[in-house]
VMD Tcl script that draws the C-alpha trace (Angstrom):
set ca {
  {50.65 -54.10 10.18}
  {49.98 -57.29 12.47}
  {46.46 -57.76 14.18}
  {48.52 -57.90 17.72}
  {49.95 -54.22 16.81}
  {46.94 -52.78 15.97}
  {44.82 -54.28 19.38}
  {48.20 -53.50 21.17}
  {47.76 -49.58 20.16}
  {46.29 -47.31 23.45}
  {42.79 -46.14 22.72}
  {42.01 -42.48 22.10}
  {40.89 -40.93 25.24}
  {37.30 -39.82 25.58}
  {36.81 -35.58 24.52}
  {36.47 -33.86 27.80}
  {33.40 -32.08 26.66}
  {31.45 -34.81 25.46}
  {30.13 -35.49 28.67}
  {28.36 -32.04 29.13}
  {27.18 -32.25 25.33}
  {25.36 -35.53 26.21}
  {23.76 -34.25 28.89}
  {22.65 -31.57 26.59}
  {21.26 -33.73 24.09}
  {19.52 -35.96 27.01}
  {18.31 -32.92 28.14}
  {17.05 -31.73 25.03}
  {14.08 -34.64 25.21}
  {12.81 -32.92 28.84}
  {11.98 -29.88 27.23}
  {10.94 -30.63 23.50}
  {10.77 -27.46 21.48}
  {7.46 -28.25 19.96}
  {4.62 -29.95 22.32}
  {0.71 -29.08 22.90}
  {1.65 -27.75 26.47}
  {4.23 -25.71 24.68}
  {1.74 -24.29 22.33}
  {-0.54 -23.70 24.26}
  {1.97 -21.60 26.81}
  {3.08 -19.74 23.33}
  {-0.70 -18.85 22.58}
  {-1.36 -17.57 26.53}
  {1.82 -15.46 26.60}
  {0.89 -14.12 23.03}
  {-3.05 -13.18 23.75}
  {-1.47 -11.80 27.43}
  {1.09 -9.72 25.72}
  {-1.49 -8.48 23.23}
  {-4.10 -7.32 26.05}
  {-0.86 -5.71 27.55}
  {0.02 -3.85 24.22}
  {-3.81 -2.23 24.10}
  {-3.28 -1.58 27.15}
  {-0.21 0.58 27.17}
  {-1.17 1.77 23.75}
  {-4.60 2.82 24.14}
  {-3.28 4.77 27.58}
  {-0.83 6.57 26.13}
  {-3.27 7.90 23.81}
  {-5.70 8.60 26.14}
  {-2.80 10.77 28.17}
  {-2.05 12.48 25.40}
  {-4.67 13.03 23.53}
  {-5.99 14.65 26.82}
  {-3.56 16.49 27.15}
  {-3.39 18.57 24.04}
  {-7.46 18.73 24.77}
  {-6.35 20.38 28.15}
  {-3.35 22.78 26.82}
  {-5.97 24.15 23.66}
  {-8.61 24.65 26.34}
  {-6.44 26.37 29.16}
  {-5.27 29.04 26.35}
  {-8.82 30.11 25.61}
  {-12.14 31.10 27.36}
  {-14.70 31.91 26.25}
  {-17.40 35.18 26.77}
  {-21.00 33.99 25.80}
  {-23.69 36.62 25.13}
  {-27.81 35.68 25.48}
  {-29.91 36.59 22.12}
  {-32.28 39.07 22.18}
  {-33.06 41.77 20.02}
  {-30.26 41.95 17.19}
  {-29.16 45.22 17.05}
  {-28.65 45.92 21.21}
  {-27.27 41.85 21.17}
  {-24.46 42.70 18.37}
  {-23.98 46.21 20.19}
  {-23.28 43.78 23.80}
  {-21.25 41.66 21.28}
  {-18.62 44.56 20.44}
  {-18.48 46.14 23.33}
  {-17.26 42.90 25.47}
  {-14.93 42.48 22.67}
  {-13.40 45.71 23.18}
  {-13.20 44.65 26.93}
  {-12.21 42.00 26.33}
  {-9.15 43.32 24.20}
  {-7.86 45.91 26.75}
  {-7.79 43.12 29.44}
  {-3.97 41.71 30.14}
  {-2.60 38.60 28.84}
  {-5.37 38.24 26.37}
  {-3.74 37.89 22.40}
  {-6.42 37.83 20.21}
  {-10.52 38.14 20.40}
  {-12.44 35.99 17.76}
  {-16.36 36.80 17.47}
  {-17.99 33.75 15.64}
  {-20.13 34.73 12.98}
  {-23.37 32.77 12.61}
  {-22.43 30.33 10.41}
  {-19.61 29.66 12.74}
  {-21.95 28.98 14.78}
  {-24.15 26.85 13.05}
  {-20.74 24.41 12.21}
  {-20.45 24.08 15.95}
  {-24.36 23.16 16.29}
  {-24.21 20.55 13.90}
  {-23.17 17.79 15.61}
  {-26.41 18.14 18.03}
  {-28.69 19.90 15.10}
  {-28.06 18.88 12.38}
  {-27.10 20.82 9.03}
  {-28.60 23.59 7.24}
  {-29.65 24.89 10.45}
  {-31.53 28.32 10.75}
  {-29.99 30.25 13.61}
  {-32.44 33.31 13.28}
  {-35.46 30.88 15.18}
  {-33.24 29.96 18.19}
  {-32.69 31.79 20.81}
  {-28.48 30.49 20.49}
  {-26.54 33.17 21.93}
  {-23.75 34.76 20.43}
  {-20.11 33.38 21.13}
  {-16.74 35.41 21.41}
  {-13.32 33.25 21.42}
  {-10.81 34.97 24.15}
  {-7.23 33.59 23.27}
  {-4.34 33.83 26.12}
  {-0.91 35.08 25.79}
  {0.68 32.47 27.88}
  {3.27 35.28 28.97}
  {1.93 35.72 31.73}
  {-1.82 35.02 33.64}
  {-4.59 36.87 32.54}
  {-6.98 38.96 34.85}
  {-9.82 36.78 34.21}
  {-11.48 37.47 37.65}
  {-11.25 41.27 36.60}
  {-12.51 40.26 33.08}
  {-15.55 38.95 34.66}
  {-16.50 41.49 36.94}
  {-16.20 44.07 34.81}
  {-18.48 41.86 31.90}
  {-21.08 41.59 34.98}
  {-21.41 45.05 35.77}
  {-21.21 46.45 32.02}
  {-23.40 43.55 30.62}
  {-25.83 42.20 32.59}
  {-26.17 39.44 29.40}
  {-23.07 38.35 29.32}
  {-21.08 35.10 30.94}
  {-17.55 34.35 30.95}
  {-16.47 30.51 30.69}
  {-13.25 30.04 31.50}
  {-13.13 25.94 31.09}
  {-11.31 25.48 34.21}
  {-14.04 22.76 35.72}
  {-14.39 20.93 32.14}
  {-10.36 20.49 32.87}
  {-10.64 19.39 35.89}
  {-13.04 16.69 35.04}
  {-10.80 15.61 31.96}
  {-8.14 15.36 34.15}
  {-9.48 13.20 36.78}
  {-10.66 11.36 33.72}
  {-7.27 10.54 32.31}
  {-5.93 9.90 35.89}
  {-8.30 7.57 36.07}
  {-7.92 5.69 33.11}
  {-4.10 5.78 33.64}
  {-5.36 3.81 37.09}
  {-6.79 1.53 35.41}
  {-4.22 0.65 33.06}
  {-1.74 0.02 35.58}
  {-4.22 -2.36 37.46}
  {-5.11 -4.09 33.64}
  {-1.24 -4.71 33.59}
  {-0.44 -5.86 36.87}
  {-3.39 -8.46 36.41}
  {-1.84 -9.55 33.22}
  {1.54 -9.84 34.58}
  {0.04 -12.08 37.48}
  {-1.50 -14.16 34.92}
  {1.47 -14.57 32.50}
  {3.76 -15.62 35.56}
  {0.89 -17.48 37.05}
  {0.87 -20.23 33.80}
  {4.52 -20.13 32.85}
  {4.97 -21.56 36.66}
  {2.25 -24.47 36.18}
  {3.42 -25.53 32.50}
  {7.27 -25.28 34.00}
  {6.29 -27.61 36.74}
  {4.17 -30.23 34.55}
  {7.11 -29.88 32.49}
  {9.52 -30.83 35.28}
  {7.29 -33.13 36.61}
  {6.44 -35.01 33.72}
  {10.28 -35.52 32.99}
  {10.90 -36.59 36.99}
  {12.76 -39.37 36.52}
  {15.31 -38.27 33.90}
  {16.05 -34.82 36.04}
  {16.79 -37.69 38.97}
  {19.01 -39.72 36.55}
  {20.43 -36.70 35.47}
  {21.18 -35.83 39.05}
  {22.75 -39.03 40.29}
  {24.92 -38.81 36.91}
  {26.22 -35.36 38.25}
  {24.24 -32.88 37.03}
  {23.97 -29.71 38.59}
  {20.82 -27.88 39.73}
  {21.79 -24.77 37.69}
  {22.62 -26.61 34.52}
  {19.23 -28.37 34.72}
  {17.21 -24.86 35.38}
  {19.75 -22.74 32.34}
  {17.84 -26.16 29.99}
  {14.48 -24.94 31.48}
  {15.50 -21.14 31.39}
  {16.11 -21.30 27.70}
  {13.46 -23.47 26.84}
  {10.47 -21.03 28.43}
  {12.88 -18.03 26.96}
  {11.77 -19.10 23.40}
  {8.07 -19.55 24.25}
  {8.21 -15.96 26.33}
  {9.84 -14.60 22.93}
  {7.81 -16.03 20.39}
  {4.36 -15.66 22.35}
  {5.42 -11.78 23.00}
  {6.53 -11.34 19.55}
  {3.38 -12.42 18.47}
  {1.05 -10.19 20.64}
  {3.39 -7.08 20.39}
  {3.02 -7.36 16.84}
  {-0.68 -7.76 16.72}
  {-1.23 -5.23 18.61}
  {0.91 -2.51 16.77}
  {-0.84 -3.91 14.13}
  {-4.09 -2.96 15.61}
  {-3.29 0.48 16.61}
  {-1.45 0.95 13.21}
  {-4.46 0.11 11.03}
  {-6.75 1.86 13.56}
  {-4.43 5.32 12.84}
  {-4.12 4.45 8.95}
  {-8.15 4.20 8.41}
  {-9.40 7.73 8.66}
  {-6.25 9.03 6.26}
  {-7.62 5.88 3.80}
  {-10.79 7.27 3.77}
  {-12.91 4.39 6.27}
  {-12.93 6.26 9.19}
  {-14.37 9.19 8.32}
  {-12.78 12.84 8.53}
  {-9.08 12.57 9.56}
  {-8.90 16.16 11.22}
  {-11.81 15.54 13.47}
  {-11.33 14.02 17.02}
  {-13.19 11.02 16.37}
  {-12.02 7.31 17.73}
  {-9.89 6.13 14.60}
  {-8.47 9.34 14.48}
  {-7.34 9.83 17.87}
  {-6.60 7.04 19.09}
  {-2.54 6.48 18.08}
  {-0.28 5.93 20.49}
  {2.80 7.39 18.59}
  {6.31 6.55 19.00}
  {6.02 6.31 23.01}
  {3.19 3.61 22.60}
  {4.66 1.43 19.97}
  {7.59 1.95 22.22}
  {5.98 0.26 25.20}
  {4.53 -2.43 23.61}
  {8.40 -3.29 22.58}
  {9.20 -2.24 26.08}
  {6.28 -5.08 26.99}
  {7.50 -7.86 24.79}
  {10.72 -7.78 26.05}
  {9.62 -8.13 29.89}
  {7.27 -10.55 29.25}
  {9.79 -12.71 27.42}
  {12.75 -12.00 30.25}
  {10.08 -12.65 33.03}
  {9.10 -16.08 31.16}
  {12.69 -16.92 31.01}
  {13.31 -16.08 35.28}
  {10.06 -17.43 36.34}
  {10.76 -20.65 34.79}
  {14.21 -20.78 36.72}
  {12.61 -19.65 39.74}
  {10.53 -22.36 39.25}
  {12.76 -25.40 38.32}
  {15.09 -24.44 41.20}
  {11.80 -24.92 43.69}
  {10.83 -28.03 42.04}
  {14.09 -29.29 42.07}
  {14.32 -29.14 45.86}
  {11.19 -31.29 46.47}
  {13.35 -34.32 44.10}
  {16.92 -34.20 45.42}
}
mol new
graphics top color blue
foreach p $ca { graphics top sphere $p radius 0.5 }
foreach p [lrange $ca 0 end-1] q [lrange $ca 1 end] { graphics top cylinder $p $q radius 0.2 }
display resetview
C-alpha cells in the first residue's frame, strides 16, 4: 500500500465520550484525593463524629438504665420501722407485715434480716459492721402486683394509727427526681448534637470553598469549555462524600470501640463486680446505641456530601 493511499484514508472520528472523560480527569487535579486540607477535614469530621457517637451512646444508656432504675422502684415500697427495744421493735416488725400482706395489689412482703441489712450499709459503713450499737431501724420490702394499683394511701394510714414507729416510703419523689434527671440529660444530648452538627457543616463549607477557590481558574476554564455547574458540584459532591465517609467511619468506630471495651471490662475482671450498678457496668448502650452511632456516621457522611454541593453551587455563582 502507497504512502498517497494511506494519507488519503478518512481519520477515525473522535469517541463521543472522551470529551466528558477529560473533563473528568482535569477535574480530578481540583479535588486531589489526598491533600493536608483534606486530612485535616477527614480528622475534624472523625473527632466530630466520635463526640457525636458518646453522645448518642452514653444517652441511650442513661435513658435506659434509668429506666429499669424507675420500673424496679415503682414495683416496690418500702415500710421502715425505728429501733428500740428488740422484742416490742420485732413485734412492730410482724405486725406491719401482716398489714402489709392483707393490703390489695401487694404480692409479696420481704423483712430484711440484719445482715441484710448490714450488706445495704456497707457502701456508707463499711464491712463487718455491728448493727446491735446503731440505732438502724428495721426494713420491710413491700412488692406490687402490677394488676392493678395498690391502696398505698390506705396502707399508710392504717401503719400510722397501728404503729406510731412506723413510715411508709413509697419512692415516688426519688422517681420523680430521676426522671427529671434523665430528661435532662436527654436535653442536653440533643443540644451536644446540634452543636456538633453546626460544627461539622460549619468546616466542610470553608475547606469546600478554599477548595473551589484555590482551583478558580480551572473551574472558569472548565466553564468557558462547557462545563456545567452540576457536573462541576457532582466532582465536589463526591470528593467531600469520601472525606464525610472515611472521617465518620473512623469516629463511629472509635467510639463503639469505647463503649464496647467500657461494657467488656467489668465481665474481664478490671472493673470491678459486673452485677453491681457501677459506671463500667452500666454504662452500654446496647443494640439501639451502637445503632445510632451507625445511624450518625451515615448522616454525617450524606450531610458532608450535600453541604459541599450546596456549597460549590454558591461559589460557583460569584465566578460565572
Amino acid at each position: 500500500m502507497s504512502t498517497t493511499d494511506a494519507t488519503s484514508q478518512p481519520k477515525k472520528p473522535p469517541d463521543a465520550g472522551e470529551a466528558p472523560r477529560a473533563k473528568a480527569r482535569a477535574l480530578a487535579s481540583i479535588v486531589p484525593s489526598s491533600t493536608i486540607a483534606g486530612r485535616a477535614l477527614v480528622a475534624v469530621v472523625a473527632i466530630m463524629t466520635f463526640l457525636a457517637g458518646l453522645t448518642i451512646g452514653t444517652a441511650v444508656a442513661v435513658r435506659a438504665t434509668a429506666s429499669q432504675w424507675r420500673s424496679d422502684v415503682t414495683q416496690e415500697v418500702t415500710i421502715q420501722i425505728r429501733a428500740g427495744e428488740k422484742q416490742a421493735t420485732d413485734a412492730q416488725v410482724q405486725a406491719a407485715a401482716d398489714i402489709a400482706r392483707k393490703t390489695p395489689g401487694i404480692s409479696d412482703v420481704h423483712i430484711l434480716t440484719p445482715e441484710e441489712t448490714s450488706r445495704l450499709l456497707e457502701p456508707w459503713l463499711g464491712s463487718g459492721l455491728d448493727l446491735g450499737d446503731l440505732p438502724v431501724p428495721r426494713v420491710i420490702v413491700v412488692r406490687l402486683d402490677g394488676a392493678g394499683p395498690a391502696d398505698l394511701a390506705r396502707l399508710k394510714r392504717t401503719l400510722t394509727d397501728r404503729i406510731p414507729t412506723a413510715t411508709l416510703d413509697d419512692h415516688r419523689g426519688w422517681s420523680r427526681r430521676l426522671v427529671a434527671v434523665t430528661d435532662g440529660v436527654m436535653l442536653v444530648a440533643v443540644v451536644l448534637l446540634v452543636l456538633v452538627g453546626l460544627a461539622t457543616v460549619l468546616s466542610v463549607v470553608f475547606a469546600t470553598r478554599a477548595a473551589v477557590a484555590t482551583n478558580r481558574s480551572v473551574v472558569e476554564v472548565l466553564h468557558f469549555v462547557g462545563a456545567r455547574d452540576g457536573f462541576i458540584a457532582a466532582q465536589f459532591q463526591r470528593h467531600f462524600l469520601k472525606i464525610g465517609a472515611e472521617g465518620g467511619l473512623i469516629g463511629g468506630l472509635s467510639a463503639a470501640a469505647v463503649f464496647g471495651a467500657l461494657a467488656a471490662l467489668p465481665r474481664l475482671g478490671l472493673g470491678g463486680d459486673p452485677e453491681l450498678p457501677t459506671v463500667l457496668g452500666w454504662l452500654n448502650p446496647g443494640y439501639l446505641g451502637f445503632f445510632g452511632i451507625a445511624v450518625s456516621v451515615a448522616i454525617v457522611a450524606l450531610a458532608t456530601a450535600l453541604t459541599s454541593r450546596v456549597t460549590v453551587y454558591r461559589t460557583l455563582r460569584t465566578i460565572t
